[in-house]
PyMOL commands that place a pseudoatom at each C-alpha (Angstrom):
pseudoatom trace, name=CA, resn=UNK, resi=1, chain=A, elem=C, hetatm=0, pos=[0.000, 0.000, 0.000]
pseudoatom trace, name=CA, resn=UNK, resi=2, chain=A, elem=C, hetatm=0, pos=[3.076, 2.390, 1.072]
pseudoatom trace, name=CA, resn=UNK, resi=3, chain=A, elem=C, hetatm=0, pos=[3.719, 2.028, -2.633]
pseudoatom trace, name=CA, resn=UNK, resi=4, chain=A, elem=C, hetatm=0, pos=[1.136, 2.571, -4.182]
pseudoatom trace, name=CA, resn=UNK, resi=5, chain=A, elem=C, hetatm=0, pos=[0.655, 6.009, -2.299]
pseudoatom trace, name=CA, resn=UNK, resi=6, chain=A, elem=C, hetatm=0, pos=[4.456, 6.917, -3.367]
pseudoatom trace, name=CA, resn=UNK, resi=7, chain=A, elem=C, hetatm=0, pos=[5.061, 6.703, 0.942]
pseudoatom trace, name=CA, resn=UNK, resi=8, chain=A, elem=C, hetatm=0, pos=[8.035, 5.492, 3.113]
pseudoatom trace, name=CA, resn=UNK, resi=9, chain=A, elem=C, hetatm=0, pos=[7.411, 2.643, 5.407]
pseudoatom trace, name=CA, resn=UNK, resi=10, chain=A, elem=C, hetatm=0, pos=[8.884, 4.590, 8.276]
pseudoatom trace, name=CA, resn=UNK, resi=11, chain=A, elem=C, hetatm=0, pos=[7.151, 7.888, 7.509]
pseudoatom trace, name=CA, resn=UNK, resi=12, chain=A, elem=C, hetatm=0, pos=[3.735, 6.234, 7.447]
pseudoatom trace, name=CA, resn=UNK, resi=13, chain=A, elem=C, hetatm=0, pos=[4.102, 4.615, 11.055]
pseudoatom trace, name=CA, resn=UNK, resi=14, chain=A, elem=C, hetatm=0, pos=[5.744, 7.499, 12.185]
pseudoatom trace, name=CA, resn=UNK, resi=15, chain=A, elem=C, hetatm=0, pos=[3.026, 9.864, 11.314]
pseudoatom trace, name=CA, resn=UNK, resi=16, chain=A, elem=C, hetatm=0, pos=[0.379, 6.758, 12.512]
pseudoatom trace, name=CA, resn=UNK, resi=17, chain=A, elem=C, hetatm=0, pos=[1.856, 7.077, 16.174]
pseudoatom trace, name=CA, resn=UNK, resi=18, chain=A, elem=C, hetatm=0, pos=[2.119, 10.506, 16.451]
pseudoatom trace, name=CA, resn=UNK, resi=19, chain=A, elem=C, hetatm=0, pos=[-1.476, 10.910, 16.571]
pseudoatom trace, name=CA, resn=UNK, resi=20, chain=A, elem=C, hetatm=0, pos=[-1.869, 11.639, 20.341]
pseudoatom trace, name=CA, resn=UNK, resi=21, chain=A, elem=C, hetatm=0, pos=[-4.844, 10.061, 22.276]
pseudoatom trace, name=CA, resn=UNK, resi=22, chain=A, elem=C, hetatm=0, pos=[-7.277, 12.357, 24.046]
pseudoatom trace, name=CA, resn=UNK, resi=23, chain=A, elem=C, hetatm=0, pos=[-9.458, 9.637, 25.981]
pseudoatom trace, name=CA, resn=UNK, resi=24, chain=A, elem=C, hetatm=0, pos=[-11.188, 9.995, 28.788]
pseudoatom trace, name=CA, resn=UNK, resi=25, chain=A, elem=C, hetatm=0, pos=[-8.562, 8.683, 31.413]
pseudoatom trace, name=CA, resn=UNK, resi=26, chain=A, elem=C, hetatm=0, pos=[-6.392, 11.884, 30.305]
pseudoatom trace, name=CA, resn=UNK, resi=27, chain=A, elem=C, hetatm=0, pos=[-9.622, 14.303, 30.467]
pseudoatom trace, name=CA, resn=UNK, resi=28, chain=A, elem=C, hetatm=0, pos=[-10.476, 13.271, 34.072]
pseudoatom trace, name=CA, resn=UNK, resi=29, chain=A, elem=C, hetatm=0, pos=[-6.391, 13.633, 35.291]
pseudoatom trace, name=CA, resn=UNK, resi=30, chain=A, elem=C, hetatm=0, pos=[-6.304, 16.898, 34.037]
pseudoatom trace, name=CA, resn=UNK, resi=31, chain=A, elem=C, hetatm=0, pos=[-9.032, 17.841, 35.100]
pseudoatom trace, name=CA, resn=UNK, resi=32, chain=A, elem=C, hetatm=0, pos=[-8.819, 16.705, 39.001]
pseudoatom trace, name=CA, resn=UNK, resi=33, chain=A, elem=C, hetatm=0, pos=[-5.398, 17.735, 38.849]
pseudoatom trace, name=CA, resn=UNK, resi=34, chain=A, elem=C, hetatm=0, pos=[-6.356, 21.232, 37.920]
pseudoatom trace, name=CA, resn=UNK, resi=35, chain=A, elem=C, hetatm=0, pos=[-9.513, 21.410, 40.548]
pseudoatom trace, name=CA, resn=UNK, resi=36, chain=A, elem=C, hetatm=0, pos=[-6.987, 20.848, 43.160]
pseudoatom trace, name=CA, resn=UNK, resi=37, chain=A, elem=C, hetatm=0, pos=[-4.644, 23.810, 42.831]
pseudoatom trace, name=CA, resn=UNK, resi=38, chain=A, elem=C, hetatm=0, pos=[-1.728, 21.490, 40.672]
pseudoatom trace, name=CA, resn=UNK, resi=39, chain=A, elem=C, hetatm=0, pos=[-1.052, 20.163, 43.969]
pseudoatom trace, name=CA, resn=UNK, resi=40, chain=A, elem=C, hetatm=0, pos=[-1.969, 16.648, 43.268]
pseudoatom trace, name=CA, resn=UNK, resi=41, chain=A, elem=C, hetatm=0, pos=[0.973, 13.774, 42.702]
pseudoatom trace, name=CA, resn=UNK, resi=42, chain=A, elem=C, hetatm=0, pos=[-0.043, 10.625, 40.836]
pseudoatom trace, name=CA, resn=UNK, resi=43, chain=A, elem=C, hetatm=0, pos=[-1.080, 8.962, 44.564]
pseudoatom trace, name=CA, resn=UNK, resi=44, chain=A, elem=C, hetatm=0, pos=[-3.677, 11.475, 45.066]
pseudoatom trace, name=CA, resn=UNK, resi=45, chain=A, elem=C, hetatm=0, pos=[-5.326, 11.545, 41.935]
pseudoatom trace, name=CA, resn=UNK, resi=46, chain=A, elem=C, hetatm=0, pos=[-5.677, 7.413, 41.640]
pseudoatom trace, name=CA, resn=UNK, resi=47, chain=A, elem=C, hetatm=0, pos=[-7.150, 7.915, 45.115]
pseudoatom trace, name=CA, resn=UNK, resi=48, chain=A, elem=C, hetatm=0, pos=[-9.770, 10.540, 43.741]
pseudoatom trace, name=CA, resn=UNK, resi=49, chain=A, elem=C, hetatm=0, pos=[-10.142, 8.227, 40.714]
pseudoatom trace, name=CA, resn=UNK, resi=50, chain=A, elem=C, hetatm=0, pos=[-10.737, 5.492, 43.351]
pseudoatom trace, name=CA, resn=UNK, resi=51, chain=A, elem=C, hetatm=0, pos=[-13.753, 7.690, 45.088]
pseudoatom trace, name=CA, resn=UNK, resi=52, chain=A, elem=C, hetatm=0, pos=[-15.045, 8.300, 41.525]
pseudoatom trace, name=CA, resn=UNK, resi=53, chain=A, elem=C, hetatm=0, pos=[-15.341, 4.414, 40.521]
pseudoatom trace, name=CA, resn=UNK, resi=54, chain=A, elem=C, hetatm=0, pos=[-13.024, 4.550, 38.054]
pseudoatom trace, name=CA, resn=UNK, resi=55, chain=A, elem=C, hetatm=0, pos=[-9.854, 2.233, 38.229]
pseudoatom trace, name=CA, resn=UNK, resi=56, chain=A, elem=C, hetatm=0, pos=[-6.413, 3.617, 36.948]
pseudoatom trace, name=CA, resn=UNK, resi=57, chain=A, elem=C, hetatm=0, pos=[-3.176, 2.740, 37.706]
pseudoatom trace, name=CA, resn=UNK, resi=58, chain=A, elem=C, hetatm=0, pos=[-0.759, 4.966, 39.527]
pseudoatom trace, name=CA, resn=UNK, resi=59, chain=A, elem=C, hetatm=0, pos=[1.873, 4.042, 36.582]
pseudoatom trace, name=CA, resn=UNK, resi=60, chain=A, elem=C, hetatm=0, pos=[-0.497, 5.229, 33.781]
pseudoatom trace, name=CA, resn=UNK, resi=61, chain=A, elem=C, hetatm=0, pos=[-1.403, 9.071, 35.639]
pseudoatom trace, name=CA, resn=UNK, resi=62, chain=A, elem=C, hetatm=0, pos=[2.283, 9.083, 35.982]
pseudoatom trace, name=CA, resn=UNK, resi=63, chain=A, elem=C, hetatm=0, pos=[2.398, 8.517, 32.293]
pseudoatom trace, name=CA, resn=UNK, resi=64, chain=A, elem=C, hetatm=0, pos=[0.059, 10.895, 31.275]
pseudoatom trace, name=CA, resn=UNK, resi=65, chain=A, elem=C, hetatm=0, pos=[0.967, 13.601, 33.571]
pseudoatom trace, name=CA, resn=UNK, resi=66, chain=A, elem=C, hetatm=0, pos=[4.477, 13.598, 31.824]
pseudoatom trace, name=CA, resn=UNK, resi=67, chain=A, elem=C, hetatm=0, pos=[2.681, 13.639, 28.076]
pseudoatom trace, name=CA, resn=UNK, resi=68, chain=A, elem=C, hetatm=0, pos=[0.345, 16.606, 29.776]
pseudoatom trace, name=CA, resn=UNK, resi=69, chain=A, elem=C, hetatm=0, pos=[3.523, 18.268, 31.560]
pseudoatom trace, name=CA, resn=UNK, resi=70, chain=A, elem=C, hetatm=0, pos=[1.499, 18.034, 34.721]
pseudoatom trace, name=CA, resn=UNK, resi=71, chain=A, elem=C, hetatm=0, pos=[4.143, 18.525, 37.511]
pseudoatom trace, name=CA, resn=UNK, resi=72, chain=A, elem=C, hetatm=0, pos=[3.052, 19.397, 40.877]
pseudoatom trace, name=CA, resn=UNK, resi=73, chain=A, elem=C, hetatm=0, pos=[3.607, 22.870, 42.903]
pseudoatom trace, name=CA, resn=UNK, resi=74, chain=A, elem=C, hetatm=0, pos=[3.980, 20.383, 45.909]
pseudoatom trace, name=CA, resn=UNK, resi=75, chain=A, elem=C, hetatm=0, pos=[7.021, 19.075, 45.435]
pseudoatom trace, name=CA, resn=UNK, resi=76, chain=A, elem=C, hetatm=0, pos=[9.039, 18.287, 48.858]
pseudoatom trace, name=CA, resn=UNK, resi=77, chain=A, elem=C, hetatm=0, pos=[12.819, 18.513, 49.129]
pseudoatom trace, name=CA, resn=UNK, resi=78, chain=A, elem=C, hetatm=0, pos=[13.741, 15.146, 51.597]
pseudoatom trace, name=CA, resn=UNK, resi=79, chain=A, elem=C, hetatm=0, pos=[16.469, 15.621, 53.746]
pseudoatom trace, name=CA, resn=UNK, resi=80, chain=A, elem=C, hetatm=0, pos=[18.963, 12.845, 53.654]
pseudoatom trace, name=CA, resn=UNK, resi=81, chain=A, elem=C, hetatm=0, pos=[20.860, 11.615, 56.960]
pseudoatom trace, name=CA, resn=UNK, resi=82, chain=A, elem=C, hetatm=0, pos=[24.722, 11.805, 56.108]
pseudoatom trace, name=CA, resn=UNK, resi=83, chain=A, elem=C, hetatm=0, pos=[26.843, 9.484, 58.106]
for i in range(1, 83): cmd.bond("trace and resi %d" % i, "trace and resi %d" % (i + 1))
show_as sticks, trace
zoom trace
């Protein structure tokens, strides 16, 4: 089919993956992420998707947060003990 249509191979999955997925697991992120001030991690939100019935894993937010450039204004330096 590639050449028929005068494509590359590589060109055609290329622009096939690109396409990027707006589904309804990245709507509802987004949106409790921005109801919450951007303070929400990945924990918190699969906890509010929890109280909403829906089932996500804490992986896949983390996923889509980074495709959405979600990061969180929360963000806590730990303090490491030095020996």
């Amino acid at each position: 089919m590639c050449k028929i249509l005068d494509i590359s191979i590589s060109g055609f999955y290329k622009y096939k993956i690109s396409k990027p997925k707006i589904d309804t697991e990245t709507q509802r992120v987004v949106r409790i992420f921005n109801d919450n001030q951007k303070t929400y991690g990945s924990r918190c939100i699969r906890k509010e998707c929890r109280r909403e019935g829906v089932v996500v894993s804490r992986r896949r937010i983390a996923r889509i947060m980074q495709v959405e450039e979600l990061i969180s204004t929360c963000v806590l330096a730990h303090y490491k003990v030095h020996k």
